[in-house]
N, C-alpha and C positions, 0 to 999 in steps of 0.2 A: 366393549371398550378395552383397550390396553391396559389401563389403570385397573381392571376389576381383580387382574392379577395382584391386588395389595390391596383391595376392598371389598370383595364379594364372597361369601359362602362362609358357613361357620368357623371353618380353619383362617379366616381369615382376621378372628375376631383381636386376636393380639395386636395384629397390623390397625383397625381401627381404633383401637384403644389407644395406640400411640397417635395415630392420627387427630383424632378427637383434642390432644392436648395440646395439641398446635390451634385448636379454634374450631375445627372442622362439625359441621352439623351433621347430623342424621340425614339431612334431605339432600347433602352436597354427594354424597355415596351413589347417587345416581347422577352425576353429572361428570362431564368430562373432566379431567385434570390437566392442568396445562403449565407446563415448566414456563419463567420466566429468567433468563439467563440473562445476567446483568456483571456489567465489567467495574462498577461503582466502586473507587477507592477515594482516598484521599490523596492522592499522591502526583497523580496526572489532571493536568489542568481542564484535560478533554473528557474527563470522569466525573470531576468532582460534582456533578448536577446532575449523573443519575439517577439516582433515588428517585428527584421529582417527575422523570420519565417514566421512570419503572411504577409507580402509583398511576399517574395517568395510563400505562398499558394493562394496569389489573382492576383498575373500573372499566374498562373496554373491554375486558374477559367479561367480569361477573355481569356486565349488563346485556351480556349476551347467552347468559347462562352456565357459563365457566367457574370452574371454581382454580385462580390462579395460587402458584408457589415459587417464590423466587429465593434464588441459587445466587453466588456468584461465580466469577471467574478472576484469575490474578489478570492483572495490565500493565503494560511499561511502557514510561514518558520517554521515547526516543530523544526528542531534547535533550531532559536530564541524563540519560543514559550516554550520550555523546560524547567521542573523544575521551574513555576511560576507560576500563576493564570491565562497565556496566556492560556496554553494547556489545560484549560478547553473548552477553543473556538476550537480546532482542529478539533476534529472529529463532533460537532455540525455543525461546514461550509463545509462540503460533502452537508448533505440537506439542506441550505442554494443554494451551488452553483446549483443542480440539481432544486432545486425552481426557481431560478434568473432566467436558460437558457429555462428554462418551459416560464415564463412571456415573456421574450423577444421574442422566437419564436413564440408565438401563438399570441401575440399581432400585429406579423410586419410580418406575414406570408411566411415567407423562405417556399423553394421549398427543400431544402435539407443544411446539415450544416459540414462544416467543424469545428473540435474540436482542439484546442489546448493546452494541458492539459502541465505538468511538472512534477510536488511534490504534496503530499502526498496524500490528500484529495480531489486535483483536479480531479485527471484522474480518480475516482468510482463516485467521482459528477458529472464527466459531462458523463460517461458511464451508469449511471441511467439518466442522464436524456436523453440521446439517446435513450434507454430501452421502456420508458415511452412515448416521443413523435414519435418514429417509425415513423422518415423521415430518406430516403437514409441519412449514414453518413459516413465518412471516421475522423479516428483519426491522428495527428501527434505530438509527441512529442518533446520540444525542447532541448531531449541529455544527456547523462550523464557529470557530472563532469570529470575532467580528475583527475588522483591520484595527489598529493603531491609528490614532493620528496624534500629531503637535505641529507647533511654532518653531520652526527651527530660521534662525538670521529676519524674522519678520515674515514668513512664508509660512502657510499648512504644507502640510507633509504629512504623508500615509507610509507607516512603517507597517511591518511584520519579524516574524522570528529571524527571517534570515538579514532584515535588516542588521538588525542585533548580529551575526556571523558576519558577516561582510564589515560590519564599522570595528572589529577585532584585527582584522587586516589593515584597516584605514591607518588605526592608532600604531599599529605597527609600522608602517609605512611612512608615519609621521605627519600624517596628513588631518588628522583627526585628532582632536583633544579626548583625553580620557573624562573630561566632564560632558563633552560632547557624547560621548558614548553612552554613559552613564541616565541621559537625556532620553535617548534611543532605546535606551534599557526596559526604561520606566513607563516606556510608551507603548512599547512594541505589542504585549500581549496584556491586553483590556480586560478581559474578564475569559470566562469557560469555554469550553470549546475546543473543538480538535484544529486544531492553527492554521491561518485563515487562507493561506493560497490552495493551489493545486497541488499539494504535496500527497504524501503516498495513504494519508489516514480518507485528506478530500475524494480521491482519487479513487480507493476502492468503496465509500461509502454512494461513490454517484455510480458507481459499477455495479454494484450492487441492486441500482433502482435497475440498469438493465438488463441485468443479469434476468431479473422478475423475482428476483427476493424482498423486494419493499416497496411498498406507496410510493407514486410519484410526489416528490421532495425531499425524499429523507435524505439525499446528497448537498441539500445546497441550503434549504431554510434552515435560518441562524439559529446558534442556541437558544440565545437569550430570545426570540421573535416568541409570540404568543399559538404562533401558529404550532412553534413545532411539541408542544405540550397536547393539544387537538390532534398531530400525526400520530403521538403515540397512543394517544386514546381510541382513534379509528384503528392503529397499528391491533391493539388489544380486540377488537370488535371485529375486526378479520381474517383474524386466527381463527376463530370459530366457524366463519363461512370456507376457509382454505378445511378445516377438518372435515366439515358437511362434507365438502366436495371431495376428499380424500385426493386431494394434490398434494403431491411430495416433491421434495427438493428436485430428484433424480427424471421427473417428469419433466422442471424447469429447467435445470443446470444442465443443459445437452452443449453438443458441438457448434448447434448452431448459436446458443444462448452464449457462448463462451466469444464465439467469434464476432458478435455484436458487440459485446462488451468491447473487444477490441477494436473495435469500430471507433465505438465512443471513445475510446481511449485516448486514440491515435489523431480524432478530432482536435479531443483537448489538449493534447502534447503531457497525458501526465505523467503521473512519477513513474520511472523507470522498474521500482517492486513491483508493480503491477504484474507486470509479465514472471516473477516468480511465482507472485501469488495465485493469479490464475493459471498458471500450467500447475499450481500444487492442488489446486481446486479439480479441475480437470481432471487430475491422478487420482482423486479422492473418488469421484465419479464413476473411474472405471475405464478412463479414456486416456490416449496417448493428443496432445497436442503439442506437435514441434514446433521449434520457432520460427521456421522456416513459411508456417503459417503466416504468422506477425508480421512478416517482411511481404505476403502477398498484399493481406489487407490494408500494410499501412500505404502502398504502392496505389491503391486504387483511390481511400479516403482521404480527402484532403484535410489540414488543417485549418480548419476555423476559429476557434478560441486559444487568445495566449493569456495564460494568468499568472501570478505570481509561483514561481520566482522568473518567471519570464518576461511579467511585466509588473505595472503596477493595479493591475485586477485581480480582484481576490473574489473568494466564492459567493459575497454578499452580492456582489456585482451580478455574477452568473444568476442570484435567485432572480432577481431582476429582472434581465432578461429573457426570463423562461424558463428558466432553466435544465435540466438535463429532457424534461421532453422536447423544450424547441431545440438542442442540438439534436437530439431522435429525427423529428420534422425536416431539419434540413438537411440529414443523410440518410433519410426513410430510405431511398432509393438502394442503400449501401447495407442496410439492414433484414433479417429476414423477419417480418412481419408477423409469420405464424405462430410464433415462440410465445409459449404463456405465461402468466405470472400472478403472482401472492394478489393481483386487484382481477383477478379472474376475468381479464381482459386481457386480450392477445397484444404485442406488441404494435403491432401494428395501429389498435385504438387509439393507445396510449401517444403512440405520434403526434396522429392528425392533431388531439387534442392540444399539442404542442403551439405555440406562437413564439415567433423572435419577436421580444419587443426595444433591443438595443443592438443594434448594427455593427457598434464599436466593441459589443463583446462579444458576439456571436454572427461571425461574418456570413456570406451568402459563400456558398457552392462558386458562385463567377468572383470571386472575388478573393478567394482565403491567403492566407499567410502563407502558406505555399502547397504547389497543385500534390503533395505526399504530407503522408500522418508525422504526427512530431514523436515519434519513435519509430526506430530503424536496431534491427539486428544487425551486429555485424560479423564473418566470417572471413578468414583466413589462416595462414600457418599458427598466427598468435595465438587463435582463436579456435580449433577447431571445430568444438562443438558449440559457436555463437560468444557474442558480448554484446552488450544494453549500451545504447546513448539517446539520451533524452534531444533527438535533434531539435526540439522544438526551443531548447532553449541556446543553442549554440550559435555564435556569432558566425552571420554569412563567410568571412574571410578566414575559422576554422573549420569549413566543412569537409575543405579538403586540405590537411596538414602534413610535413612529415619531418622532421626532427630526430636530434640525439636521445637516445634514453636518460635517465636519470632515475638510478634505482634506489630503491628503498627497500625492505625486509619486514616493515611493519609500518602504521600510521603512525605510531607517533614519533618515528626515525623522519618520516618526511615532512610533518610537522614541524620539526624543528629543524629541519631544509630550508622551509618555506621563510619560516621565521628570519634565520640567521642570514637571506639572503644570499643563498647558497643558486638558486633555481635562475636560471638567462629565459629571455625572451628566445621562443621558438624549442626551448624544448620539451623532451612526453618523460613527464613522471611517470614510476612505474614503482608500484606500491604490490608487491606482495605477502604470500603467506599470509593471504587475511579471508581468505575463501569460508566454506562452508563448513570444512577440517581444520585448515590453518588453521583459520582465526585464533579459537573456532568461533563458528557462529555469524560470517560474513559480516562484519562491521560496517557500518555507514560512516563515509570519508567526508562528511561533510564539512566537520574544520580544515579541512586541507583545498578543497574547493573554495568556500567562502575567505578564507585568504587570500587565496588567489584571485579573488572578485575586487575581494576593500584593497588589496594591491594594485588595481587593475592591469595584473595578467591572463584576468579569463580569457583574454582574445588573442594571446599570444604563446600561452600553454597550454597542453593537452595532458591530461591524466588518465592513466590505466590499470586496472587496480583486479585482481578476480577476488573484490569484498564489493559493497553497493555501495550505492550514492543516495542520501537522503533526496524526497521529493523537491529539498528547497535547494538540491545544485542546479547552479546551470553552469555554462560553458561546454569545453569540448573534453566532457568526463566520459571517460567508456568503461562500464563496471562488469560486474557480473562472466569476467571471462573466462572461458570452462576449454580443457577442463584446468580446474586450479593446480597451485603449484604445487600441496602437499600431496596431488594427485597425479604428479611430474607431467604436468601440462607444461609446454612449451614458455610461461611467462616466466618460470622457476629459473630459466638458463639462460633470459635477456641477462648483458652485459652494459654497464652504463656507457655509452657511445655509438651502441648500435643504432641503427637508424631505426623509427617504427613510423611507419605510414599508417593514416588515418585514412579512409575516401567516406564518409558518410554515405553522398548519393549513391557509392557506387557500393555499398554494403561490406566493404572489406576491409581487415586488421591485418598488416601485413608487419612481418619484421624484415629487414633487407639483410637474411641471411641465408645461406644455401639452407637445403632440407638435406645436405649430409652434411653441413655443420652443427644443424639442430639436434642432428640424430646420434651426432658422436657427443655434444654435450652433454644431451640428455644420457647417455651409457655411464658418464663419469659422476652423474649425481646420485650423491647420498640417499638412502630411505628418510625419507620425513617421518621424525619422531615428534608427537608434542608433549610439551614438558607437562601437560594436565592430565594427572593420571586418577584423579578419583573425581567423586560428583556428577552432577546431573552433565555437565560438560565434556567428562567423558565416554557417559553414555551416547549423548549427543555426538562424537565423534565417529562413535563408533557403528553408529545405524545412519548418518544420513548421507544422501548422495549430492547427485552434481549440481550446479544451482541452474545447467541448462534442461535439467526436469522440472525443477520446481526446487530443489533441495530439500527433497520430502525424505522419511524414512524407508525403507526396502518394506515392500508389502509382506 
């Protein structure tokens, strides 16, 4: 075993001597050791009930003969981090957390690891670093939120988080009372859980079940549900059959595994991180996957399920229904089959065994939201090398827009656009320097979107931004455009008045400027300097790359 490297042979006697004062028996020295990585803080609402996870995953070790040790890892509430100088640390702690769980395992030599991820950044942190260190692993997550509900005017009512962003807009707009709000507030998020739509934490933890990194459920049963306390019990119980078997990540997380997920993905219309995450995963692997991919499969997979913030279904609904095996079932066809996973059943079992049992959340093939996936890459002069739009949540009559710019230089310049009533019906915000450098750190524009909703101008402006969009925008937001501006990609030299063409169906971001106007701008702009010159952030500036890779660091 791996572990005998810190437990066997008489030089090793120091090592068990400290061992020992941790608990450890004489008889456990012959048993496997098995890392339990757990994201448990207090801080995040989709954390705060790991503990009683991570207990239920190491009686499923030891009743299988394991002797479990748990670690943690740092987490960040992108909510709280929202709209501040927080969320410049968001996406920088993905490779943070996949650094941490690198040091800890290789330093304390686990035999294989159980992962217990949540929200947003954790579960691609620590799926790279499973990736990377290819020991047997098994993933579980700890649940979705459950929705909100209240009595609003004599009426139930099902909120969520971005209810809560959108009625900020309202009140702004004047349309909403701030007790009204306030109402909304109180309601919106119920108890633990990683927040309850399709957003980007739902998103990759049901990706996850595809990928073959987890038990069918870990994406959709509720926190609070009794069952999901049992998932990680079983989760613990086999880990031990994934090591017998000596399956490793690198066996499961292939091309084809990667390309299913975006299947699933593209079904569900989820959060548009997805497609960072996984092409960061992918790079971790060993493998190039362009996005140019994403635009075949979402072309071929239809849209079946719209959840929040696309509608009013949220992931409790999905468990419901089936959940991610019956969306499996009904694009089995679209899926490669053979691809294995953490229940040492090929994808393909895991299907059949699938059932739709709600029509209204999970449509048929003859029937979907519409005949392509609810994400589209788009390319053009804007765009080079690609930008994300979550189409699945875009109003039919933005699919194809084109409008004046309206620029910005940072979020919260256009934030207070938004606000001030600065922004016309029909035109494209254009929010830069918030990229993967800028930022740094690619910020989630989700208060500038969700203004735009409680305004109701999502159907009349477009936003473009090379930072992301949290899982809970919707409208006609196009994020992630590369290359970025501090990278003097082309969005650095929009001018407010230019025209920018949107075509979703047709996959293109166009600016209606010559390409030797582009090119003579581009000669007259400055070197991007950013003002952040120490800290983990400017390390961060200074290794990572384009966010049409992944925005991973240089191997």
């Amino acid at each position: 075993m791996r572990s005998d490297n810190i437990k066997q042979g008489i030089e090793r006697a120091p090592h068990r001597s400290l061992l020992r004062a941790l608990g450890v028996c004489s008889e456990d020295f012959g048993k496997p050791f098995i890392g339990v990585v757990n994201s448990f803080n207090e801080v995040v609402p989709g954390h705060i009930h790991l503990r009683s996870i991570a207990e239920a995953v190491k009686e499923g070790i030891r009743s299988k003969g394991g002797v479990p040790f748990e670690f943690n890892t740092i987490g960040i509430c992108d909510g709280i981090a929202m709209n501040h100088p927080g969320m410049k640390y968001s996406l920088p702690s993905r490779e943070l957390i996949a650094d941490s769980v690198e040091i800890m395992v290789e330093a304390h030599q686990f035999d294989a690891l159980v992962f217990i991820p949540n929200c947003d950044k954790i579960i691609p942190g620590m799926l790279m670093a499973a990736v990377r260190l290819n020991l047997p692993s098994v993933f579980i997550s700890g649940g979705p939120m459950l929705a909100g509900r209240m009595n609003q005017d004599g009426k139930a009512r099902i909120v969520d988080l971005t209810s809560v962003f959108s009625a900020v807009g309202s009140v702004v707009s004047k349309t909403m009372s701030e007790t009204e709000l306030e109402e909304i507030e109180i309601a919106a998020c119920p108890g633990c859980g990683s927040c309850s739509g399709m957003y980007t934490a739902n998103t990759m933890n049901c990706l996850t079940e595809v990928l073959g990194m987890a038990l069918p459920g870990n994406g959709t049963i509720p926190a609070v549900d009794s069952r999901r306390a049992v998932l990680a019990m079983q989760a613990g119980k086999q880990i031990m059959a994934v090591l017998e078997n000596n399956l490793l990540p690198r066996d499961i997380i292939t091309k084809d595994s990667i390309a299913n997920a975006f299947a699933v993905d593209v079904a569900l219309g989820g959060s548009t991180n997805s497609v960072l995450h996984l092409v960061a995963i992918a790079h971790e692997a060993g493998m190039d996957f362009p996005l140019t991919l994403v635009n075949d499969i979402s072309q071929r997979v239809p849209h079946i399920c719209k959840l929040s913030p696309a509608s009013d279904v949220h992931i409790e609904d999905l468990d419901l229904a089936g959940g991610i095996p019956a969306v499996m079932n009904e694009i089995a066809n679209f899926l490669n089959g053979k691809c294995k996973t953490v229940s040492l059943m090929q994808v393909s079992s895991i299907a059949k065994k699938g059932k739709v049992r709600n029509r209204d959340v999970i449509r048929s093939l003859s029937d979907p939201y519409s005949k392509t996936g609810g994400l589209a890459i788009l390319f053009g002069n804007l765009a080079p090398e690609g930008a994300v739009v979550k189409s699945g949540a875009v109003a039919p009559e933005m699919m194809v827009h084109e409008g004046p710019a309206r620029v910005f230089e940072n979020e919260e310049d256009a934030t207070k656009g938004i606000m001030k009533g600065d922004i016309k019906k029909g035109d494209v915000i254009v929010i830069r320097y918030e990229g993967p450098k800028g930022g740094p750190g690619m910020r989630e524009m989700l208060t500038p979107t969700s203004l735009l909703s409680g305004m109701r101008l999502d159907n009349d402006v477009a936003l473009v931004t090379d930072g992301r969009f949290s899982g809970g925008t919707k409208g006609a937001a196009v994020g992630h455009v590369a290359p970025e501006a501090a990278d003097r990609g082309p969005i650095a030299v929009v001018k407010s008045g230019d025209i920018i063409s949107i075509n979703i169906p047709s996959c293109k971001l166009e600016l209606k400027v010559s390409d030797a106007e582009i090119k003579e701008r581009l000669s007259r702009l400055p070197e991007y300097k950013s003002s952040i010159k120490t800290g983990y952030l400017r390390r961060y500036i200074e290794n990572v790359g384009s966010a049409s890779t992944g925005a991973v660091f240089a191997r």
